[in-house]
N, C-alpha and C positions, 0 to 999 in steps of 0.2 A: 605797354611795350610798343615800340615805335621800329617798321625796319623801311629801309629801301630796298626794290626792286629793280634792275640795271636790264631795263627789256628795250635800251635806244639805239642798238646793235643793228647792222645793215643785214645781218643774216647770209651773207656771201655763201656760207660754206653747206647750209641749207637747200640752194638752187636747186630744181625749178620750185622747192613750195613757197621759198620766198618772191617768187617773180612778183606777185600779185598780194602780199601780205606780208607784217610782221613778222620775224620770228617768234615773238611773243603770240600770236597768234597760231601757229603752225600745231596742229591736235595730235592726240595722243588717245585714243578710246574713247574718240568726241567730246574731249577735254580738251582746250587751250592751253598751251605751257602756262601762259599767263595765271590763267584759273587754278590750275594744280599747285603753283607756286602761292598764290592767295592762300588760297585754303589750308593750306599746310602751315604758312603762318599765322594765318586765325585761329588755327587748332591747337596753338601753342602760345595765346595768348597778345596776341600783337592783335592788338585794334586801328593803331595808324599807319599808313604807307605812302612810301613816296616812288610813283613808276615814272621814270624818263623816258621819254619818248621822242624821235627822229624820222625813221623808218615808215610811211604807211602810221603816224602818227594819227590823224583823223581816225583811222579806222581800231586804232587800241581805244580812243576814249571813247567813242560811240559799243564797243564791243563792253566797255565797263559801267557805261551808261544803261547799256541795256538790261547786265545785271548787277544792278542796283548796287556796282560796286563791290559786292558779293560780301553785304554785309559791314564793310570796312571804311571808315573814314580814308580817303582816298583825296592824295595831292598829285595832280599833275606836274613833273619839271618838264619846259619844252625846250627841246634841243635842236625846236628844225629848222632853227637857221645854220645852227653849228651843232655838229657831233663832237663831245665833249671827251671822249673815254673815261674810264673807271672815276679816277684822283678828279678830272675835272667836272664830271657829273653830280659827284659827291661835292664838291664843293658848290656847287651852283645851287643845291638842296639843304645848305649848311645851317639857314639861317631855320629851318624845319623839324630838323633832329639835332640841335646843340643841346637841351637840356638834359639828356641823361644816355646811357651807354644803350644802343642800336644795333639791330641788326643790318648784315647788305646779303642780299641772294644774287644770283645771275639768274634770269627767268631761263635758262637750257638747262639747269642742272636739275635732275630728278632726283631724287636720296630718301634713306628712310631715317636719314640721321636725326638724332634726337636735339633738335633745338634749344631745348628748354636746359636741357645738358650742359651743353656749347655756350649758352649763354651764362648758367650758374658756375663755372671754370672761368669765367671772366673778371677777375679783381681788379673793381674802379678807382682810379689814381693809384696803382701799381700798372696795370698790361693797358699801354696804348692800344691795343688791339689784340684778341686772339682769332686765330685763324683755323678753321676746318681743313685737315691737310691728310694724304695717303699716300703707300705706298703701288705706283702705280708706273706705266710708262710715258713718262713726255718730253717734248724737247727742252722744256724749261720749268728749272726745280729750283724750289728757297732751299736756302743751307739754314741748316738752324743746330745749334750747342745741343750736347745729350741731353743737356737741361731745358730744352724746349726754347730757348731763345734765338729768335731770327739773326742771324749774323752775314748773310750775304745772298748771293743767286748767281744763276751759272746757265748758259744758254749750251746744251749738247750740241748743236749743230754748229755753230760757228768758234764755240771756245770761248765767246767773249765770259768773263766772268765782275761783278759788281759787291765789293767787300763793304760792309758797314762797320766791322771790329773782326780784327786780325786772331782766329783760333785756330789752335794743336788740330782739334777733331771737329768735322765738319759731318751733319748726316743730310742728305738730300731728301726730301719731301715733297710733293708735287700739292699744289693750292688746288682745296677743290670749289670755289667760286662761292664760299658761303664764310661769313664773319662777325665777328662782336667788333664792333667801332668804338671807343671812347672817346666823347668832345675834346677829350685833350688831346686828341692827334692829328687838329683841325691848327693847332698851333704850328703844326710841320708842312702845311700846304704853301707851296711856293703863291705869292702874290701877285707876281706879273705874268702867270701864267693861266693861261683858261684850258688848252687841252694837253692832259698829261694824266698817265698810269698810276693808279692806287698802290702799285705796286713801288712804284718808285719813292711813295712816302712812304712804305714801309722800310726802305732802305734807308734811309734818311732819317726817321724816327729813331732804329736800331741803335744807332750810332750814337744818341744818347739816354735814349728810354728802353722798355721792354716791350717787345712785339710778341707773342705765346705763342706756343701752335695747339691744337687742339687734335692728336691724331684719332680716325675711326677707323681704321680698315673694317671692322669687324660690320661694315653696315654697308647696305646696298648703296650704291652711287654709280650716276652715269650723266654723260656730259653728251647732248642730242644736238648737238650742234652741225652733224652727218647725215644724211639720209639714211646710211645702214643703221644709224643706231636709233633712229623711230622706229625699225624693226624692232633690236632688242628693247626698245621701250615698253613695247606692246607685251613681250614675254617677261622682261623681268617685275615691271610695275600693274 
């Protein structure tokens, strides 16, 4: 099993631990997000990975260098000339994970969720993608069919809203930063574009394929993207 790791994030919202480091760096019980995030999908089977890197980039592959990679066949994508976002780092990693259905993490998000789960819920050439999703509070939620199908996204703060197929009942879902990718949804990546949201090929895809959601509520998850919540990291994980 094969995933990528989306650790090429400028860390903005981390400030001051990212002054001087990755976010993908930033510890947790003398743990590197980076590392917590490895390990967890080592422990679940995945032996290859692809970590992008932008940010204090020198300083992630010397920290994986150091540990030996932590067991993992391990692909560098480098982003430092351009930060790519989600849709466009993925594509730049395409040519790495096309032959069979993958995972993608976000190196902030902690969870106890069951991977191996999330990935066996994933039927290849049926779901372009299914996606780890709860119910939670954020400013921005996929609409997806009671049938678990992605059909749009809705930004609370501003109103804007983004329809891929027009339904009766819409349920709101918040994306928790972790996914099953199928190569076939490498067919819906815009071509003349290099920096553009994974989310927006998921809109896109919708509209003539099936996107899944995969909900957990019932499992720990947290998104450390905050300083307060490296606190609750330290009590809840």
């Amino acid at each position: 099993m094969k995933a990528m790791v989306f650790a090429a994030g400028l860390g903005t919202r981390l400030r001051p631990y990212t002054n001087d480091r990755p976010k993908a760096l930033v510890e947790v019980q003398g743990k590197t997000l980076l590392e917590i995030v490895l390990r967890r999908l080592q422990s679940f089977g995945v032996e290859e990975v692809v970590v992008n890197v932008h940010h204090f980039a020198d300083k992630v592959i010397d920290h994986l260098q150091e540990h030996n990679n932590f067991g993992l066949q391990i692909h560098i994508s480098d982003e430092r000339n351009l930060l790519l976002d989600t849709g466009g780092g993925l594509k730049k990693a395409a040519h790495l994970l096309a032959d069979a259905p993958f995972l993608i993490h976000n190196v902030d998000i902690l969870s106890n969720l069951d991977l191996e789960q999330l990935y066996a819920s994933h039927r290849p050439g049926v779901h372009l993608s299914t996606l780890a999703v709860r119910q939670r509070a954020t400013s921005r939620y996929l609409e997806f069919t009671p049938e678990g199908d992605l059909c749009g996204w809705r930004n609370v703060k501003t109103g804007e809203r983004k329809i891929s197929r027009t339904e009766t009942t819409v349920l709101d879902w918040a994306y928790s930063g972790i996914a099953v990718i199928d190569p076939a949804l490498f067919g819906f990546f815009p071509e003349n574009k290099e920096v553009f949201s994974i989310i927006d090929v998921w809109l896109a895809a919708a509209e003539k394929g099936i996107i899944r959601n995969f909900p957990h509520d019932s499992t720990k998850w947290l998104d450390v993207g905050k300083p307060a919540a490296l606190e609750r990291a330290v009590e809840e994980f």
